[in-house]
C-alpha positions in Angstrom: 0.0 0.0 0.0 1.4 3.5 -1.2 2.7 5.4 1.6 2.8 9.7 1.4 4.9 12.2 3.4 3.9 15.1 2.7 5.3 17.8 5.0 2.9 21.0 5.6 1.6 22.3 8.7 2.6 18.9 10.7 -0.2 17.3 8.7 -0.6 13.4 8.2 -3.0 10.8 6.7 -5.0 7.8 8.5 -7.1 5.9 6.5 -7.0 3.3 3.0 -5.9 5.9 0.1 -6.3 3.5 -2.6 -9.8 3.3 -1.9 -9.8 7.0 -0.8 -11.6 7.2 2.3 -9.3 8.8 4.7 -8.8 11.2 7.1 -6.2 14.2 6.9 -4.8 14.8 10.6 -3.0 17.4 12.5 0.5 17.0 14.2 -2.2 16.5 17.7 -4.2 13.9 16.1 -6.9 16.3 15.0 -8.9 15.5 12.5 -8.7 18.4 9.9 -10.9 16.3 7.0 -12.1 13.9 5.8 -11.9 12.4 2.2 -14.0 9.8 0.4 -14.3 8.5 -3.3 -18.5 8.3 -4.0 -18.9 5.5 -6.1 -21.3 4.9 -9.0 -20.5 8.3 -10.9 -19.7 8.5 -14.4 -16.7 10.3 -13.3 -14.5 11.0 -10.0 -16.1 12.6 -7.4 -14.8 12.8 -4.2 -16.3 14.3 -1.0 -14.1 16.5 1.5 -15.5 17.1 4.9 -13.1 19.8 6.6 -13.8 20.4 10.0 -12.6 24.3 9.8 -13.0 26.4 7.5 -10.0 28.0 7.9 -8.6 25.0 6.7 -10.5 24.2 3.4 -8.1 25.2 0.8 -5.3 23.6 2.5 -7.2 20.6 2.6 -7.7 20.7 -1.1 -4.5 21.4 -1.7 -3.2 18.7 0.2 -6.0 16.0 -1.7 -5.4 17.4 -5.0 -1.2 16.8 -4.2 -2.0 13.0 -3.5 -4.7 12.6 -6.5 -1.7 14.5 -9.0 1.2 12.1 -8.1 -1.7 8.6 -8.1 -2.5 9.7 -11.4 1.2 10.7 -12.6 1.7 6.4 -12.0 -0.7 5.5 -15.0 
């Protein structure tokens, strides 16, 4: 299973990225969002739950980093 590092604001991931439901926490353990692939589109579509608002666009940014470098394997 893929492993990321991505260093910014102490942030880590918890959760099954190749099936993209997973959680994006702070350095306490905090949840800062959530992230989850809905199934049965006719294309992606993902749903990010960020817990403050504050947050959102780095929580984007931080999703969109891990979707770039899955699809830069294909």
């Amino acid at each position: 299973m893929p492993h990321y590092n991505i260093d910014y604001n102490g942030w880590h991931i918890d959760g099954s990225i190749m099936e993209w439901d997973y959680n994006i926490l702070d350095q306490r353990g905090y949840s800062v969002a959530s992230v989850s692939k809905e199934l049965f589109h006719m294309t992606d579509t993902y749903v990010i739950q960020v817990n403050e608002p504050e947050y959102a666009l780095d929580a984007l940014m931080f999703v969109l980093a891990i979707d770039a470098e899955k699809c830069s394997r294909t």
